[in-house]
Jmol script that loads the backbone (N, CA, C; Angstrom):
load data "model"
ATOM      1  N   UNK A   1     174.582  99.629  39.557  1.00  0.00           N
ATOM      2  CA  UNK A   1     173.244 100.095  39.267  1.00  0.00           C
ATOM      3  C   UNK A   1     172.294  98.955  38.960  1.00  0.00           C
ATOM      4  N   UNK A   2     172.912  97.898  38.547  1.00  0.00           N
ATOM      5  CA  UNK A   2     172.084  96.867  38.344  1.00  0.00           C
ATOM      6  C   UNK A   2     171.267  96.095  39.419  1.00  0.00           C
ATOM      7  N   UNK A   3     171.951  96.308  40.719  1.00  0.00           N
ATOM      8  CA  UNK A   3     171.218  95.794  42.052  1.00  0.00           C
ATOM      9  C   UNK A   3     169.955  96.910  42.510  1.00  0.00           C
ATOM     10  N   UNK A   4     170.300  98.078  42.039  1.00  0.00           N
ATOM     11  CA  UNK A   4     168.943  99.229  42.330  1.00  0.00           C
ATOM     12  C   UNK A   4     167.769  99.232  41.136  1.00  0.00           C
ATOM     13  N   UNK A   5     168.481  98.805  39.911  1.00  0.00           N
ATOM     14  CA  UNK A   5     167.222  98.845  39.227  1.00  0.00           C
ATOM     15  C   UNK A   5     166.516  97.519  39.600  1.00  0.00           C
ATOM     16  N   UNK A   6     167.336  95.826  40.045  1.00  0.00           N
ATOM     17  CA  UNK A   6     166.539  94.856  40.187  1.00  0.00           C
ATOM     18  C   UNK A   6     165.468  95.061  41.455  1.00  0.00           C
ATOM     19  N   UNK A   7     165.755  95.911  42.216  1.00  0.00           N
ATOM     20  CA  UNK A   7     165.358  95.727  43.773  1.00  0.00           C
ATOM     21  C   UNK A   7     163.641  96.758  43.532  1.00  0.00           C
ATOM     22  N   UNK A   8     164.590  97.336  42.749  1.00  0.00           N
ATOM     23  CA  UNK A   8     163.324  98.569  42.102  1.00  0.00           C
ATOM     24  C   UNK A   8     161.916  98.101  40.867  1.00  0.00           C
ATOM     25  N   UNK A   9     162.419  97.032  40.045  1.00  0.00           N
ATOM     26  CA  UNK A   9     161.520  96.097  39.461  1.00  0.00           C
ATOM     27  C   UNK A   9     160.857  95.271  40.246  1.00  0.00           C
ATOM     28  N   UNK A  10     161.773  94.549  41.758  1.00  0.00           N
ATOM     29  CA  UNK A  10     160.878  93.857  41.942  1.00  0.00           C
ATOM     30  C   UNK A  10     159.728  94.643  43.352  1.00  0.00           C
ATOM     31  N   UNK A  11     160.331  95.820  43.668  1.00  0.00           N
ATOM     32  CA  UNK A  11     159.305  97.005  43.928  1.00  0.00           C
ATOM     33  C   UNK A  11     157.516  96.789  43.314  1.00  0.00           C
ATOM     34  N   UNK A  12     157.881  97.526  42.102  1.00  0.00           N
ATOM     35  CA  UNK A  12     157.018  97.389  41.030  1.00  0.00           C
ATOM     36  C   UNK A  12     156.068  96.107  41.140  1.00  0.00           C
ATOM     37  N   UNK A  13     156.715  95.157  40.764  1.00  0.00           N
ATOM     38  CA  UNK A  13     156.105  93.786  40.748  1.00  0.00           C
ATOM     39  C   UNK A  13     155.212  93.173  42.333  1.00  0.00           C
ATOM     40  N   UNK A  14     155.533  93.862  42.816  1.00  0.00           N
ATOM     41  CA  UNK A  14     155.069  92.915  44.202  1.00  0.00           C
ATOM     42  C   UNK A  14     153.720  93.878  44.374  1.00  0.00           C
ATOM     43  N   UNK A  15     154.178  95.453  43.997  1.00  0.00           N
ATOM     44  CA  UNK A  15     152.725  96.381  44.343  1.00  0.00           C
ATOM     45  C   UNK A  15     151.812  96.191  43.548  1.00  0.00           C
ATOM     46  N   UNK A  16     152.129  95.410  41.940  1.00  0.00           N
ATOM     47  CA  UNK A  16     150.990  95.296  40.994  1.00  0.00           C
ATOM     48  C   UNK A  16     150.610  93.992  41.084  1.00  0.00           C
ATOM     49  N   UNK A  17     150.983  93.201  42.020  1.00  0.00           N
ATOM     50  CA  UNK A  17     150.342  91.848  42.541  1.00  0.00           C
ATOM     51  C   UNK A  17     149.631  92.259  43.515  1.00  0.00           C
ATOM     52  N   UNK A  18     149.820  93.097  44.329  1.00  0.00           N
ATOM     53  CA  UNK A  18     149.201  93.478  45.545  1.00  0.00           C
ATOM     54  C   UNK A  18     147.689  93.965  44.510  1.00  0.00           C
ATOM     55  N   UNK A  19     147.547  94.771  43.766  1.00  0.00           N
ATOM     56  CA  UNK A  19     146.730  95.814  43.806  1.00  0.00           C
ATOM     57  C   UNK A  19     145.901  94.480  42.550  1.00  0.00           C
ATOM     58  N   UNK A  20     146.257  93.983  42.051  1.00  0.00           N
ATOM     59  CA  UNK A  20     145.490  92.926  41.214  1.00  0.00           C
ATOM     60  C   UNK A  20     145.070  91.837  42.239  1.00  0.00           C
ATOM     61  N   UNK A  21     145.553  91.618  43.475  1.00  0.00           N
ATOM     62  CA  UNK A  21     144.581  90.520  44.304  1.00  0.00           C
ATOM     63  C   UNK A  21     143.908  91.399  45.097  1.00  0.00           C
ATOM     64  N   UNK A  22     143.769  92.742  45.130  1.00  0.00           N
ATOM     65  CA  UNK A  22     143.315  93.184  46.104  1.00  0.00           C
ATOM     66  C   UNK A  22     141.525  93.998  45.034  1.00  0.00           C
ATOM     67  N   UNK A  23     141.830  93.904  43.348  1.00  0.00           N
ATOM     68  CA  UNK A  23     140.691  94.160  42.501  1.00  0.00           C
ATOM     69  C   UNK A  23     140.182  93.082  42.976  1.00  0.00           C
ATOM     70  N   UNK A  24     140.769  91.914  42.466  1.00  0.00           N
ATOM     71  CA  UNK A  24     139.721  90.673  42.524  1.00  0.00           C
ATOM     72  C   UNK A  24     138.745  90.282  43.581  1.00  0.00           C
ATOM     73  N   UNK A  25     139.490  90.898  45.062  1.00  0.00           N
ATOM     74  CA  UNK A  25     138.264  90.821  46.314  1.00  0.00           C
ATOM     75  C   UNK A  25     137.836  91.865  46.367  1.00  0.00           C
ATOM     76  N   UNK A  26     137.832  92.633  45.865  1.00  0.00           N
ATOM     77  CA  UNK A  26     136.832  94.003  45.654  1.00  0.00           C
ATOM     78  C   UNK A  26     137.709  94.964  46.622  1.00  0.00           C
ATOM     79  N   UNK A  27     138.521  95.176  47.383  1.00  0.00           N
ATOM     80  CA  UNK A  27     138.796  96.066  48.791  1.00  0.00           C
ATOM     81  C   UNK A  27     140.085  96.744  47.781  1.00  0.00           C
ATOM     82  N   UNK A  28     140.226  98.046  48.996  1.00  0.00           N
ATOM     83  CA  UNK A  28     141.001  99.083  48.800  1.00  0.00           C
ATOM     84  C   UNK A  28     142.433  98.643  49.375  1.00  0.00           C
ATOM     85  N   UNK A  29     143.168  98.422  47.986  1.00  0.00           N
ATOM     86  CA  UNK A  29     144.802  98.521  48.795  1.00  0.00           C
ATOM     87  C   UNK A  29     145.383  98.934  49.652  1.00  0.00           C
ATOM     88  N   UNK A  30     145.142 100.367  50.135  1.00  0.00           N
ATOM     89  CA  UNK A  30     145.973 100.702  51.149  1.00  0.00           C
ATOM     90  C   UNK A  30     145.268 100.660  52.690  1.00  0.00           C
ATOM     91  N   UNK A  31     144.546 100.142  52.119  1.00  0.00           N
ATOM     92  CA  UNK A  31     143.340 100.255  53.401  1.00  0.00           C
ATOM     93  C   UNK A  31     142.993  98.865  53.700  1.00  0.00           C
ATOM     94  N   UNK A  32     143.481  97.452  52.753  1.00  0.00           N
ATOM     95  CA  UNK A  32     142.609  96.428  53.147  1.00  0.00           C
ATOM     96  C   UNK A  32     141.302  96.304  53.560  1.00  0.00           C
ATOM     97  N   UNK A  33     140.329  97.217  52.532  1.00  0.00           N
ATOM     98  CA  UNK A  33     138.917  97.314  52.914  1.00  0.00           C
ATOM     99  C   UNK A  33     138.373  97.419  53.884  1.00  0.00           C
ATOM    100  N   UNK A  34     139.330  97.866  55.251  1.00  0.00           N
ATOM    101  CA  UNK A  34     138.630  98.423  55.989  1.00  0.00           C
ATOM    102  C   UNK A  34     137.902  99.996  56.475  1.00  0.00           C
ATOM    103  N   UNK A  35     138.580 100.711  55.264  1.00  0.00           N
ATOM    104  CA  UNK A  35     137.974 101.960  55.355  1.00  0.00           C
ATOM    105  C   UNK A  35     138.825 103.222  55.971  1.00  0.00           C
ATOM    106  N   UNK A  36     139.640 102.485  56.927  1.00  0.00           N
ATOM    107  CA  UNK A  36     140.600 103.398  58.114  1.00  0.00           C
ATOM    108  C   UNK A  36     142.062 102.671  57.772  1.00  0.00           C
ATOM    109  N   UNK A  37     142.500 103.498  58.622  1.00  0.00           N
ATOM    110  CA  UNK A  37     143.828 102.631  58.996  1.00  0.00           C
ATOM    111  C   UNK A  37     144.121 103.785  60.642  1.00  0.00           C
ATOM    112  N   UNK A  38     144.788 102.495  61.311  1.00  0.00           N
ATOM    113  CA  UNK A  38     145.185 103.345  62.760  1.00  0.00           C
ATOM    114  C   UNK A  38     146.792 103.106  62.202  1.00  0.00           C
ATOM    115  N   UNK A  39     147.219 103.980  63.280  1.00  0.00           N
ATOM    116  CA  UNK A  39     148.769 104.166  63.335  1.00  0.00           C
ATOM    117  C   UNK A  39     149.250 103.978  64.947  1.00  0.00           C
ATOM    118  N   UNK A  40     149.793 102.746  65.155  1.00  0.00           N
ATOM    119  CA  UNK A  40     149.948 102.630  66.652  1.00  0.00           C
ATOM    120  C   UNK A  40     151.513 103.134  66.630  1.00  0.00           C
ATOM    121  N   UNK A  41     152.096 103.825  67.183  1.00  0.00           N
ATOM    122  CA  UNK A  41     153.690 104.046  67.292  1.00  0.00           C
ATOM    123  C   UNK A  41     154.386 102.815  68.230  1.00  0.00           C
ATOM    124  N   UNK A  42     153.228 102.409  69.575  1.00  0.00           N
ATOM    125  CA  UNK A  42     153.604 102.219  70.265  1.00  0.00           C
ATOM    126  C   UNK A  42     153.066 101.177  70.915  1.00  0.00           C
ATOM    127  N   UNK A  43     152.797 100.363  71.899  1.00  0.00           N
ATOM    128  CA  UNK A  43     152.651  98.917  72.012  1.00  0.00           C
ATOM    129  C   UNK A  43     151.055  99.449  73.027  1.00  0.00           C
ATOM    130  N   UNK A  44     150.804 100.185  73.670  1.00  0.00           N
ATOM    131  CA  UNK A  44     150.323 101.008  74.745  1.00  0.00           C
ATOM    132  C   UNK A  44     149.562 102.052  74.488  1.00  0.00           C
ATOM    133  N   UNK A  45     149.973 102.841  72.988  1.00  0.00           N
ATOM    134  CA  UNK A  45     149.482 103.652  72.274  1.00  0.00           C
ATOM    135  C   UNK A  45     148.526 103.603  72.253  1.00  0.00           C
ATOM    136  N   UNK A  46     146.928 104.526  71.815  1.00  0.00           N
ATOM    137  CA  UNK A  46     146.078 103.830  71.412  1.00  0.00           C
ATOM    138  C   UNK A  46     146.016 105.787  70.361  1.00  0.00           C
ATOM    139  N   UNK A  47     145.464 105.595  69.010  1.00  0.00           N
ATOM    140  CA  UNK A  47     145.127 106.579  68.057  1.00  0.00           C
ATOM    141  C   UNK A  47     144.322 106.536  67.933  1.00  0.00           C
ATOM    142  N   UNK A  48     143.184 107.220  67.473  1.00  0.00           N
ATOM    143  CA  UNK A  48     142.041 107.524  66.425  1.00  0.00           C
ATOM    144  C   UNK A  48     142.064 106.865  65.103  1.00  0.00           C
ATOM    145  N   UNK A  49     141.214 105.898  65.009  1.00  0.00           N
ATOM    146  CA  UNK A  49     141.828 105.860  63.248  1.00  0.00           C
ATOM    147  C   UNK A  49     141.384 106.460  62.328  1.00  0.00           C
ATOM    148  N   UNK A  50     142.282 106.904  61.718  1.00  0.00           N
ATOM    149  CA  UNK A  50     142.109 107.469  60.208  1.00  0.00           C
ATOM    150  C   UNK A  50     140.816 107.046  58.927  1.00  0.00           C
ATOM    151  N   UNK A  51     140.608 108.041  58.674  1.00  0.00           N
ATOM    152  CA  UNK A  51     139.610 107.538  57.018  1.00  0.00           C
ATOM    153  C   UNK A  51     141.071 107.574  56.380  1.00  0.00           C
ATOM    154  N   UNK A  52     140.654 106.248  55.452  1.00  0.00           N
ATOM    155  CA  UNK A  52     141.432 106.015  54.188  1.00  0.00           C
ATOM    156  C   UNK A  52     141.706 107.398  53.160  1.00  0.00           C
ATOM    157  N   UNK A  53     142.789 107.781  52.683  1.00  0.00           N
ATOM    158  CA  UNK A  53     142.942 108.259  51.839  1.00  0.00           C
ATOM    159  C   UNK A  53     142.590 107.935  50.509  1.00  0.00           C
ATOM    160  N   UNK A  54     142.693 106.904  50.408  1.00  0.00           N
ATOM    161  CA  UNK A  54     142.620 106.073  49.013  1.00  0.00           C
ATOM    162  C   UNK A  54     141.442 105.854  48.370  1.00  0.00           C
ATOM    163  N   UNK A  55     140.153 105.384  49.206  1.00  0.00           N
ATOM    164  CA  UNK A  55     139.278 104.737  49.203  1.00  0.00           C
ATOM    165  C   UNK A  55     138.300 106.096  49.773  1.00  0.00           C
ATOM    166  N   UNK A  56     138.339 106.794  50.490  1.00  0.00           N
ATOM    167  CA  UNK A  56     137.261 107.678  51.223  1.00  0.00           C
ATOM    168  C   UNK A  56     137.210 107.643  52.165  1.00  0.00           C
ATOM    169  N   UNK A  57     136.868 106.306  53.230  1.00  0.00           N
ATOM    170  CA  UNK A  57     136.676 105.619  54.103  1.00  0.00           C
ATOM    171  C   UNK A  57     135.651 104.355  53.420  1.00  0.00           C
ATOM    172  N   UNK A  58     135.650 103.902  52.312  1.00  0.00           N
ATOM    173  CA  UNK A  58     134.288 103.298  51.973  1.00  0.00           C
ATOM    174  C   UNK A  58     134.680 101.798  51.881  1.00  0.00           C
ATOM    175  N   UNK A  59     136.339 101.276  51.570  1.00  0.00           N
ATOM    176  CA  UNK A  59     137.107 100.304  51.191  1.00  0.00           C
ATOM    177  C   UNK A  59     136.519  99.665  50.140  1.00  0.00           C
ATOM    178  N   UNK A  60     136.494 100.394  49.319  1.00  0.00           N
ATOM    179  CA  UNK A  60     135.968  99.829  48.016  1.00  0.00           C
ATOM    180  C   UNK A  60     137.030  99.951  46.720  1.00  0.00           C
ATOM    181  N   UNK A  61     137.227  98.900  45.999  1.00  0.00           N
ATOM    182  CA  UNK A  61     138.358  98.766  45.277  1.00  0.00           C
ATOM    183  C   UNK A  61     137.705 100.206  44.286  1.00  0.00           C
ATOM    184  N   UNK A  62     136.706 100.062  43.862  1.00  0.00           N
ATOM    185  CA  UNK A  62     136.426 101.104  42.577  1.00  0.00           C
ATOM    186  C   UNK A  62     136.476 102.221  42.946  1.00  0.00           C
ATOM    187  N   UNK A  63     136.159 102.784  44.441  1.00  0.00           N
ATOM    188  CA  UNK A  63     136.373 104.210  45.034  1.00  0.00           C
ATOM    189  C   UNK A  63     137.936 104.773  44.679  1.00  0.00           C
ATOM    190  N   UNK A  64     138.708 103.352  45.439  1.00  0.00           N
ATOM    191  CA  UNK A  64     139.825 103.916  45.121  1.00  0.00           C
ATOM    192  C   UNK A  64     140.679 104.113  44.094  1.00  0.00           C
ATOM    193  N   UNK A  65     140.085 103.159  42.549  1.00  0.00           N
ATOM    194  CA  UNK A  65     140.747 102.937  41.155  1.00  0.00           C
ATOM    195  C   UNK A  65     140.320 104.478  40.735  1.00  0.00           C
ATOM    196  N   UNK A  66     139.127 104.877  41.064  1.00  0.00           N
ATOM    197  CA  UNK A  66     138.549 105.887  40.736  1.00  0.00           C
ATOM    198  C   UNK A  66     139.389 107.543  41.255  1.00  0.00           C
ATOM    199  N   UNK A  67     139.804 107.125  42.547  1.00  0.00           N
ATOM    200  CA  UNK A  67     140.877 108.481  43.240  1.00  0.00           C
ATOM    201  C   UNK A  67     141.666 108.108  42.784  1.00  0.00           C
ATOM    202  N   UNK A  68     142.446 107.310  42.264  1.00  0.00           N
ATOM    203  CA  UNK A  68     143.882 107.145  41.787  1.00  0.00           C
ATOM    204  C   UNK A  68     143.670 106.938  39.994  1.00  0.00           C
ATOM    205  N   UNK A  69     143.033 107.445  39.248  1.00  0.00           N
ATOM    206  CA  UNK A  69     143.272 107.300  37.784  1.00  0.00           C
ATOM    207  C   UNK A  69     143.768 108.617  37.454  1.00  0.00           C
ATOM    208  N   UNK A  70     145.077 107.961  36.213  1.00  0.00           N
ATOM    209  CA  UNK A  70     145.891 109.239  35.741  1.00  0.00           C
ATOM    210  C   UNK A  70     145.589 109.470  34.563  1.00  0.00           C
TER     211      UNK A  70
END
end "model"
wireframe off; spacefill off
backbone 0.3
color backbone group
């Protein structure tokens, strides 16, 4: 159990580095401030992209601190 809880801390740790360099440039984590995200499956593919869940579509770090406060 000790290899699932380390793998699982350093889980943790890498997403709250992510989301603290991603306050400091102002943009939306899951979105990298671009507002969308596409989903290619495939090399040839081409999708629609998506509005951000996170953010609105707006990629703004505070949109999204703001949808995600518990």
């Amino acid at each position: 159990m000790g290899i699932l809880n380390s793998v699982s801390d350093w889980f943790a740790a890498r997403h709250e580095r992510r989301v603290l360099e991603m306050e400091s440039l102002g943009r939306c984590p899951m979105c990298n401030g671009k507002g969308f995200n596409s989903f290619s499956m495939y090399e040839y593919y081409y999708a629609e992209p998506v509005e951000c869940a996170g953010c609105y579509g707006s990629g703004n770090y505070t949109d999204w601190y703001d949808g995600n406060e518990q």
